[in-house]
C-alpha positions as a Markdown table, in Angstrom:
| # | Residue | x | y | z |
|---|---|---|---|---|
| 1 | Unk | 34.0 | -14.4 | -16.4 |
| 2 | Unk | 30.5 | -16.3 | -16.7 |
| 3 | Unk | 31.4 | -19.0 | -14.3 |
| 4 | Unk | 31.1 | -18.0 | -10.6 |
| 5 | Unk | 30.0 | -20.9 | -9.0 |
| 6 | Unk | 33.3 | -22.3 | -9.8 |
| 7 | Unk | 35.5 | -18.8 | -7.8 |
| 8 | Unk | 33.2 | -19.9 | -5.0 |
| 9 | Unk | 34.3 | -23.9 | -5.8 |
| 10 | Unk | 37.8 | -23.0 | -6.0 |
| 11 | Unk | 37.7 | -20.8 | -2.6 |
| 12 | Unk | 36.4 | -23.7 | -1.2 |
| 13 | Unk | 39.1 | -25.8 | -2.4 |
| 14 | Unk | 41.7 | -23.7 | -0.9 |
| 15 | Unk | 39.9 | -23.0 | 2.9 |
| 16 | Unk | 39.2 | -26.5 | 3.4 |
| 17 | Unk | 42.4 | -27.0 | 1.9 |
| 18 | Unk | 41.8 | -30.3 | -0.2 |
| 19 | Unk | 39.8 | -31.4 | -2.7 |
| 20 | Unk | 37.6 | -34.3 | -1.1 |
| 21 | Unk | 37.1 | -31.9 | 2.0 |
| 22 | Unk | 35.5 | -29.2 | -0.2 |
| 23 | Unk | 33.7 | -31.8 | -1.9 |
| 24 | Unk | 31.9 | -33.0 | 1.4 |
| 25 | Unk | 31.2 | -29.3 | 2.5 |
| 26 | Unk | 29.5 | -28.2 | -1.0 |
| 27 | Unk | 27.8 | -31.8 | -1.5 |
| 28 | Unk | 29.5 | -32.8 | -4.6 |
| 29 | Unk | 31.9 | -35.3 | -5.8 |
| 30 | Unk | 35.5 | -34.8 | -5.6 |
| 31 | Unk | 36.0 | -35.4 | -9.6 |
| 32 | Unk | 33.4 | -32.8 | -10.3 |
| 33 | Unk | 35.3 | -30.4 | -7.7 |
| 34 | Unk | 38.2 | -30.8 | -9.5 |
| 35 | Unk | 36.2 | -30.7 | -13.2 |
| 36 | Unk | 35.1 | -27.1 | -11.9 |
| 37 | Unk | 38.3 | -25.5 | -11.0 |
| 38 | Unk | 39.9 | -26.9 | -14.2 |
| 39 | Unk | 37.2 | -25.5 | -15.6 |
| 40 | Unk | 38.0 | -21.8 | -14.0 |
| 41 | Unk | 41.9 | -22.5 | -14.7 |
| 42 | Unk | 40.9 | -22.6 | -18.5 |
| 43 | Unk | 38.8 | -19.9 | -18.5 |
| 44 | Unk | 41.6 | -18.0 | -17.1 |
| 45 | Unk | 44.5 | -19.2 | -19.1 |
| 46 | Unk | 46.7 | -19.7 | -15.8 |
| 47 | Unk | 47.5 | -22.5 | -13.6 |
| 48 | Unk | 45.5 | -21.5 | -9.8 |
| 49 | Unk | 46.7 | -25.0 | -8.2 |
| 50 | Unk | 49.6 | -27.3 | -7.8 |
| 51 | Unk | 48.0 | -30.7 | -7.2 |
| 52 | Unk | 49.8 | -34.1 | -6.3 |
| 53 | Unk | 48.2 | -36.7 | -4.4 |
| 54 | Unk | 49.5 | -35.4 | -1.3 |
| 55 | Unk | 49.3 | -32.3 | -0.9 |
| 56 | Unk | 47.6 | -28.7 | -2.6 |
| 57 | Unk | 49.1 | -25.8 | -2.6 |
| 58 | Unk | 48.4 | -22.3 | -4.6 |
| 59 | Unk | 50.7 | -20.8 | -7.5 |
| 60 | Unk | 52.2 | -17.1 | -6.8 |
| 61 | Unk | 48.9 | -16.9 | -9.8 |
| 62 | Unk | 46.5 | -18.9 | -7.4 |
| 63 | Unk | 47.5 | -16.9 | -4.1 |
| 64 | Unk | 46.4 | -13.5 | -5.6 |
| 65 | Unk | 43.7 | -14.5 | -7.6 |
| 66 | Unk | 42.3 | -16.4 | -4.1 |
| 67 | Unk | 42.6 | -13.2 | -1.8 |
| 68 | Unk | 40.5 | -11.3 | -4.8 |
| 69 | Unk | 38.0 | -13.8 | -4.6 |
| 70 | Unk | 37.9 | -14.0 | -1.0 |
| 71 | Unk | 37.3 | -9.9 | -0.8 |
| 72 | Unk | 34.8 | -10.2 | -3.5 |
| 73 | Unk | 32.5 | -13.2 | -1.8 |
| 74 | Unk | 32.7 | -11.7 | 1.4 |
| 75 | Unk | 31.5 | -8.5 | 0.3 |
| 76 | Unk | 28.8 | -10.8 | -1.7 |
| 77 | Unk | 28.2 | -12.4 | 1.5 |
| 78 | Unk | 27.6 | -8.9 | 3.1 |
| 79 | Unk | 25.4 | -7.3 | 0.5 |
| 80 | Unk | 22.8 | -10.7 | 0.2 |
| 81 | Unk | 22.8 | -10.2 | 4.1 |
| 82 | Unk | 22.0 | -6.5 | 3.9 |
| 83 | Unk | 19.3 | -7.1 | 1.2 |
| 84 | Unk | 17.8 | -9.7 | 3.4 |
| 85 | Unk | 17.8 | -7.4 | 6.4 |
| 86 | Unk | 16.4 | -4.5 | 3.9 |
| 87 | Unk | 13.5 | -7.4 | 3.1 |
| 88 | Unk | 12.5 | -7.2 | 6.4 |
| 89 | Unk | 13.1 | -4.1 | 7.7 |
| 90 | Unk | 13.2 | -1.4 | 5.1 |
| 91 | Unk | 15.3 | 1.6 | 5.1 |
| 92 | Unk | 16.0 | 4.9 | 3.1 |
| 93 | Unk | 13.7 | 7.6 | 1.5 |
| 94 | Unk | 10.4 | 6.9 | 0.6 |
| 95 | Unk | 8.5 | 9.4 | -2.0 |
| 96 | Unk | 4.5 | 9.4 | -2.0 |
| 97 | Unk | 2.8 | 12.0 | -4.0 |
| 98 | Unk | -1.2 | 12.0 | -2.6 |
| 99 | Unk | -4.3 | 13.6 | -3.6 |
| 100 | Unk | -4.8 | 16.0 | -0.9 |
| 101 | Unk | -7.8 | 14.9 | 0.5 |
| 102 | Unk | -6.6 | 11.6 | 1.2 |
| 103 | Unk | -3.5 | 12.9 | 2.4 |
| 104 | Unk | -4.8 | 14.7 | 4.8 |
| 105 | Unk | -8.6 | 12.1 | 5.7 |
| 106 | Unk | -7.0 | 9.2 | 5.6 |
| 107 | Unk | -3.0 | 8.8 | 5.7 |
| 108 | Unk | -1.6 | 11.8 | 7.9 |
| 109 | Unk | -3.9 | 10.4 | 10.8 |
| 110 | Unk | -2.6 | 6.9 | 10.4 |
| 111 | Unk | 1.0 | 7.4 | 9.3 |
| 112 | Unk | 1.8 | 7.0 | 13.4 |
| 113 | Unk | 1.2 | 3.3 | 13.1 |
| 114 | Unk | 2.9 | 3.2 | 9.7 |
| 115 | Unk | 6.3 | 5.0 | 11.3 |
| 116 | Unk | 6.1 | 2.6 | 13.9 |
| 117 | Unk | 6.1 | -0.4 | 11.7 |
| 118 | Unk | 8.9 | 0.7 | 9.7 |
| 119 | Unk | 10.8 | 3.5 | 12.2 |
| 120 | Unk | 13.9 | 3.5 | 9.4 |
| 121 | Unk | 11.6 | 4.5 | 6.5 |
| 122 | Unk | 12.2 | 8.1 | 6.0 |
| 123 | Unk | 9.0 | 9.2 | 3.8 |
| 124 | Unk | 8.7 | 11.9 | 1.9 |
| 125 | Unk | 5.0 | 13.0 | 1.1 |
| 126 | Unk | 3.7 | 15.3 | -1.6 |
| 127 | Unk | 0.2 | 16.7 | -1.4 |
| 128 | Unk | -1.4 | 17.2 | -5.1 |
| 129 | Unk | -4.4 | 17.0 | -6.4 |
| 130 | Unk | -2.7 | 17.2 | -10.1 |
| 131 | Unk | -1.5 | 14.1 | -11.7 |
| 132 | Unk | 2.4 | 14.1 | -12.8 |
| 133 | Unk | 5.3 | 12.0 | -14.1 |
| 134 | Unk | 6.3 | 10.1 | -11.5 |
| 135 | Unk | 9.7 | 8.9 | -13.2 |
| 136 | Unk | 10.2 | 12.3 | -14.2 |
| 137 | Unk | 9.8 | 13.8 | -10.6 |
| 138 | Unk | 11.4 | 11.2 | -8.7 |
| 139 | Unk | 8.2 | 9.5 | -6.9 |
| 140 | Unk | 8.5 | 6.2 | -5.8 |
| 141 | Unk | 4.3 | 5.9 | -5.8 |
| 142 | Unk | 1.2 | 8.1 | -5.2 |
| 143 | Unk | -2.0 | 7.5 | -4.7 |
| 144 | Unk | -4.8 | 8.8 | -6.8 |
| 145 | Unk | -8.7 | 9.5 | -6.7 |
| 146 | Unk | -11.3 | 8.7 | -9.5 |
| 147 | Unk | -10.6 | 6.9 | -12.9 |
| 148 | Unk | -7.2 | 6.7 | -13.8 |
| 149 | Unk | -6.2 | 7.9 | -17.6 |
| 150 | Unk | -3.5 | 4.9 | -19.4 |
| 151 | Unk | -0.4 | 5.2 | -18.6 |
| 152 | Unk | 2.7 | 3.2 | -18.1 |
| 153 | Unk | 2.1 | 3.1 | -14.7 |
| 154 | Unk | 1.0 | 0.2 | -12.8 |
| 155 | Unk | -2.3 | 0.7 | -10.7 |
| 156 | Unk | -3.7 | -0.9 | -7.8 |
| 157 | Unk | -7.3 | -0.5 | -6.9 |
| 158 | Unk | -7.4 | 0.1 | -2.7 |
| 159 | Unk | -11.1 | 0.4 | -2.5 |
| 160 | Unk | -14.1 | 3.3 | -2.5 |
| 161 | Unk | -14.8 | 6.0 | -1.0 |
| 162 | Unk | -18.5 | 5.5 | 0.4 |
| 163 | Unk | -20.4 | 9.1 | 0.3 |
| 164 | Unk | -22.1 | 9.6 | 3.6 |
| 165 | Unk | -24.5 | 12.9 | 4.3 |
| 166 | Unk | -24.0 | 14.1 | 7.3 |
| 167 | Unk | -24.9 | 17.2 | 9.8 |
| 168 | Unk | -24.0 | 18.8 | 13.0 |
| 169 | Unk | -26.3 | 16.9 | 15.9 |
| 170 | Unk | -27.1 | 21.2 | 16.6 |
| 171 | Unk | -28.6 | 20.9 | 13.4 |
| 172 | Unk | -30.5 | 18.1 | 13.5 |
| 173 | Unk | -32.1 | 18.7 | 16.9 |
| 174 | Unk | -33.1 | 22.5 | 15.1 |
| 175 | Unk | -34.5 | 21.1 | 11.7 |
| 176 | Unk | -34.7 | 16.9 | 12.3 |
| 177 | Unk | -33.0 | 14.8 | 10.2 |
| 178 | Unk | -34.8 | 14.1 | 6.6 |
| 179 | Unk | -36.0 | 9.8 | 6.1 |
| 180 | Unk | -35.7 | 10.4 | 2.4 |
| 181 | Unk | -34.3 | 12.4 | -0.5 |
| 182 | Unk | -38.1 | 14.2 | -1.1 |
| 183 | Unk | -37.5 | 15.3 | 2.8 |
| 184 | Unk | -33.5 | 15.9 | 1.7 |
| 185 | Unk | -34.4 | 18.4 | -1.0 |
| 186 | Unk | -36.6 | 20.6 | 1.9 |
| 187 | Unk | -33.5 | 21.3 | 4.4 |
| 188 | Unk | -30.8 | 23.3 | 4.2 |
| 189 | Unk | -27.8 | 22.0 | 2.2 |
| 190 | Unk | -23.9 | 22.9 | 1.6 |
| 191 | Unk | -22.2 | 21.5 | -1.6 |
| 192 | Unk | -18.8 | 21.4 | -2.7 |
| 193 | Unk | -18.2 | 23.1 | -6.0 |
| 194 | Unk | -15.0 | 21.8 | -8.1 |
| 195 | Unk | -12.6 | 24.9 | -8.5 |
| 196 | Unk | -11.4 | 24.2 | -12.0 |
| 197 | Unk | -14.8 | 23.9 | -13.5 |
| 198 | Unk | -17.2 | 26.1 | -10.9 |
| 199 | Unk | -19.6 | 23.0 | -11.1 |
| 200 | Unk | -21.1 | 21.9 | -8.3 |
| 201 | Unk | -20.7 | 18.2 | -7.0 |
| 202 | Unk | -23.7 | 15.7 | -8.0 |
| 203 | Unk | -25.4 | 14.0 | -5.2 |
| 204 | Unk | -25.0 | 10.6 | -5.7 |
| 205 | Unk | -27.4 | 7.9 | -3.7 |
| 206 | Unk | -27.8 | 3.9 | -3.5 |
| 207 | Unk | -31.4 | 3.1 | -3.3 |
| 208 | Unk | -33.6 | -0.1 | -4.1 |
| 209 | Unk | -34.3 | 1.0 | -7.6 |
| 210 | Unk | -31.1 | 1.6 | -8.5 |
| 211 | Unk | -28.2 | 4.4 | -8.0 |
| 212 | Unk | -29.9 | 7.9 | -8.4 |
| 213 | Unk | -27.9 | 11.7 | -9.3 |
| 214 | Unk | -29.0 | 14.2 | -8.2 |
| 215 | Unk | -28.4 | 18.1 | -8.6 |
| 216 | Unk | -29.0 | 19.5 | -5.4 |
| 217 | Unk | -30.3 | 23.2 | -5.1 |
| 218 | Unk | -27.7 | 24.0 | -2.1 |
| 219 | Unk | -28.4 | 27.2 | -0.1 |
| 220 | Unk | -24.1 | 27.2 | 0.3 |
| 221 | Unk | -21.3 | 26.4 | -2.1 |
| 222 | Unk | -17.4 | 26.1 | -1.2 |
| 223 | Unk | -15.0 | 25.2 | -3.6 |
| 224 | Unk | -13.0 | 23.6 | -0.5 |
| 225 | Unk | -13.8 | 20.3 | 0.8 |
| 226 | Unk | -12.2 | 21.0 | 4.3 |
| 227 | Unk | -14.0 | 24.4 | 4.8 |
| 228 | Unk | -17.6 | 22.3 | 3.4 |
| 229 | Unk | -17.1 | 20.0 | 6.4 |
| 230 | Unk | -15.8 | 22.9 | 9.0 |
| 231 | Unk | -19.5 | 24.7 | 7.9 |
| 232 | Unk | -21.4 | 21.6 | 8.3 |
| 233 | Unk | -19.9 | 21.3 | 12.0 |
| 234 | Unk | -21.2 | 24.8 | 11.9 |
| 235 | Unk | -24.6 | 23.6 | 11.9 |
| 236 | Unk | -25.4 | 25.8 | 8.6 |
| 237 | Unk | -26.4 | 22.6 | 6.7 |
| 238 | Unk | -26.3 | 19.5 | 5.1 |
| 239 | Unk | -23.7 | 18.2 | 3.3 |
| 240 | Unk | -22.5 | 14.7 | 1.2 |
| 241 | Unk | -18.7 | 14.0 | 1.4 |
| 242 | Unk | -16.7 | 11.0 | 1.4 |
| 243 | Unk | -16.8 | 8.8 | 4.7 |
| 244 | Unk | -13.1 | 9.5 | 5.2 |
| 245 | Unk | -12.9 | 12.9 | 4.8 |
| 246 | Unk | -15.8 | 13.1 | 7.8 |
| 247 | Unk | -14.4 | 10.5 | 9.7 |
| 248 | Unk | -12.5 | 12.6 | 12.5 |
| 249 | Unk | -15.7 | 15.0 | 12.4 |
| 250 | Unk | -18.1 | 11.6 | 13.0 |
| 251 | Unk | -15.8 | 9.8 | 15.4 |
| 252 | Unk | -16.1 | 13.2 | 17.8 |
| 253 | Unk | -19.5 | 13.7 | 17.5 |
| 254 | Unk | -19.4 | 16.8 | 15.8 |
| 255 | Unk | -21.3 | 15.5 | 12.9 |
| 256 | Unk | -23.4 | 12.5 | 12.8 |
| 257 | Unk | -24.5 | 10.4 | 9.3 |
| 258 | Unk | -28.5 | 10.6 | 8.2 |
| 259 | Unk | -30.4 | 8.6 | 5.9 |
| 260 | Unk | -27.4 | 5.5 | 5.9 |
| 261 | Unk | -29.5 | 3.8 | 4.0 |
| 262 | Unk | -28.6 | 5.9 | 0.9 |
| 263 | Unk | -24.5 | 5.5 | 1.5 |
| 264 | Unk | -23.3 | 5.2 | -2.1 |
| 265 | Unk | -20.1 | 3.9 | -3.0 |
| 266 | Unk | -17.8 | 6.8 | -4.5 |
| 267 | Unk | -14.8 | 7.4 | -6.1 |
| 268 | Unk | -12.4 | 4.6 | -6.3 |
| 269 | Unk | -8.8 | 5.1 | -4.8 |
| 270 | Unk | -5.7 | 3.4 | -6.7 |
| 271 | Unk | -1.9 | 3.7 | -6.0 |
| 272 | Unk | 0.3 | 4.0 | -8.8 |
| 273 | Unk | 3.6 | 3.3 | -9.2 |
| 274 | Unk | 6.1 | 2.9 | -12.1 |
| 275 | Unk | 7.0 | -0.3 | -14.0 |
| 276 | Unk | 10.1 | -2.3 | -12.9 |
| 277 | Unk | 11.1 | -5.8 | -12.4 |
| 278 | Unk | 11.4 | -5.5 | -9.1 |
| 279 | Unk | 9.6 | -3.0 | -6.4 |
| 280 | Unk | 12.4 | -1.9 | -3.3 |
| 281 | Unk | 11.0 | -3.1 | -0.7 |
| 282 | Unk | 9.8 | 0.4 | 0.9 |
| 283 | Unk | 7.3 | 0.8 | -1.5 |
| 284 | Unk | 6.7 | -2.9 | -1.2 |
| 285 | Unk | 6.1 | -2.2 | 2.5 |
| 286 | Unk | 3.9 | 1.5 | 1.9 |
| 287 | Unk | 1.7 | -1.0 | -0.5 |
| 288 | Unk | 1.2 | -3.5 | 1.8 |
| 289 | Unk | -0.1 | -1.1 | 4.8 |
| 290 | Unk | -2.1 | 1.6 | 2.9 |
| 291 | Unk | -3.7 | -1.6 | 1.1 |
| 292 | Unk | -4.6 | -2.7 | 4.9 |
| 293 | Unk | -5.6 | 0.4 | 5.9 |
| 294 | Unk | -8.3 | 1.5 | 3.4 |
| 295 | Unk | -9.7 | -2.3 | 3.6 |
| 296 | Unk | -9.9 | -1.5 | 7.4 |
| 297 | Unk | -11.1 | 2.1 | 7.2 |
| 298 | Unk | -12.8 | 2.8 | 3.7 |
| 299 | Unk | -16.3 | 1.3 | 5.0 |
| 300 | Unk | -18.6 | 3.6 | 7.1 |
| 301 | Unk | -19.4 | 2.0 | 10.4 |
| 302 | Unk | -23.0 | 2.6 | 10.2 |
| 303 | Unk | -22.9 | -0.2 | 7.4 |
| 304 | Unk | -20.4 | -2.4 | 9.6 |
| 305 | Unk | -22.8 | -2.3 | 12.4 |
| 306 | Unk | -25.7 | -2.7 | 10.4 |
| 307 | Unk | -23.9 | -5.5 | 8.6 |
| 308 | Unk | -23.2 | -7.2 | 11.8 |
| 309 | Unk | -26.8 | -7.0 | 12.9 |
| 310 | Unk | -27.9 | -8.6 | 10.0 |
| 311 | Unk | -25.6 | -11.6 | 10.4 |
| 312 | Unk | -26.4 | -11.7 | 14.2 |
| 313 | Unk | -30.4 | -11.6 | 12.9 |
| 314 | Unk | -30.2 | -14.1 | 10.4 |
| 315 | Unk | -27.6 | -16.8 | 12.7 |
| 316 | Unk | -30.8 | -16.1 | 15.6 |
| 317 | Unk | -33.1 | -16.6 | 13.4 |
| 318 | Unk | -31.4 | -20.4 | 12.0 |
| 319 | Unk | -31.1 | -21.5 | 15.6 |
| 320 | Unk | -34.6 | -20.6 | 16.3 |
| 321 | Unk | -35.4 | -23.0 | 13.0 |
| 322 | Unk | -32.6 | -25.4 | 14.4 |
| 323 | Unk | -34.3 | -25.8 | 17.4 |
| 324 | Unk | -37.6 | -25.9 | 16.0 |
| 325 | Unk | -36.9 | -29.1 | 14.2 |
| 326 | Unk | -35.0 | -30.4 | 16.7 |
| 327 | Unk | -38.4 | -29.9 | 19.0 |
């Protein structure tokens, strides 16, 4: 049966009880009401109706074949509703596999405001620093840290993670806080050393000549990011780490950024998710916040504020011109 607009025609027909009167409801003509069901009878191979000019009534064929169709467009009815309510309020299981430092920097300490936003999202979050098979392991998305190998996966770029360096304010009021990377490379340093490999991270730094790597002679290594930022607040040194992942640290004042004029933009942060024609709309909902959040959140507020005093400078500085010329 290819033809469902003429079931919903012909239910019409029968509620409304004549021909012209389901015309006027569905905004057609009463010939091309009755084209439509003749249509369905055909397709059929039984008679549904008993017309005269008087009157309508169903065939024993017509009666059954109407309180089918009734069940099946009110269950329609019911589903499109659902869907619509599901649009706007998701529901059900959601499955996010994370790399574990932004799991635990940047979504755990948000994921408050994301429950509140969507209380009937139930999610489900997996904390690996591995990439896998998403289709394979059920994931709906996950979100991943540095360039991405192809796939069949569709990816999102959310943003960067800006490097900051930062110490413990015991620190700096013991050794000062270094104006430069010459002055950097005399203090005392903690680095982060990738377990797979045993190499330590690469300083990386945005200057006016240009982005500079360096290989920093550290008098500490960890191969655990947390436990490099729990030393730092330690006060046993200086370290570089991604803004996030210092955030909670910097917000409470137990570690404060140095030379902000060297911030250089990191790793980038994408969120995955396999190809269909269309995306439920939980993960069209997880999308849509953590896209939010790392525009929010992914810029250090040393460069907000300092971005902010610039545009404050340069409006002062055109009214001062303004005025000038107005003088």
């Amino acid at each position: 049966m290819e033809d469902f607009s003429a079931i919903s025609t012909f239910v019409r027909v029968v509620e409304a009880k004549s021909f012209a009167a389901a015309a006027s409801q569905l905004g057609m003509t009463p010939s091309g009401v009755s084209r439509a069901v003749s249509r369905l009878e055909g397709q059929l191979g039984a008679r549904l109706l008993f017309r005269s000019t008087r009157s309508l009534r169903l065939t024993d064929d017509g009666a059954a074949f109407h309180a089918r169709c009734k069940e099946i467009l009110a269950d329609l009815s019911e589903a499109t509703e659902a869907l619509g309510h599901a649009r706007s309020h998701p529901v059900g299981k959601l499955r996010v596999a994370a790399h574990s430092a932004i799991g635990r920097s940047a979504l755990i300490p948000n994921l408050a405001a994301f429950e509140q936003r969507y209380p009937d999202i139930r999610l489900e979050l997996a904390m690996c620093d591995y990439h896998f098979d998403l289709n394979e392991e059920g994931y709906d998305c996950a979100i991943r840290m540095g360039e991405l190998a192809d796939s069949n996966l569709i990816a999102r770029k959310l943003g960067y993670f800006s490097n900051v360096l930062c110490a413990s304010p015991e620190y700096l009021r013991k050794y000062g806080a270094p104006q430069n990377i010459e002055e950097l490379k005399q203090h005392r340093c903690i680095n982060y050393v990738y377990p797979s490999s045993g190499k330590p991270y690469q300083w990386q730094f945005d200057t006016p000549g240009g982005r500079i790597a360096l290989d920093i002679d550290a008098h500490m290594l960890i191969n655990d990011g947390e436990s490099v930022i729990q030393a730092a607040v330690a006060g046993l040194g200086i370290i570089q780490i991604p803004h996030c992942l210092a955030a909670s640290a910097l917000a409470k004042g137990q570690l404060e950024i140095v030379m902000s004029d060297t911030i250089s933009t990191g790793s980038p942060v994408w969120i995955v998710y396999p190809q269909k024609r269309h995306l439920s709309a939980r993960v069209q909902a997880f999308i849509g916040w953590i896209s939010e959040l790392f525009e929010r959140t992914s810029k250090p507020q040393c460069q907000i504020a300092a971005a902010a005093a610039a545009a404050g400078k340069t409006a002062r500085g055109e009214r001062l011109v303004s005025d000038a010329q107005a003088a």
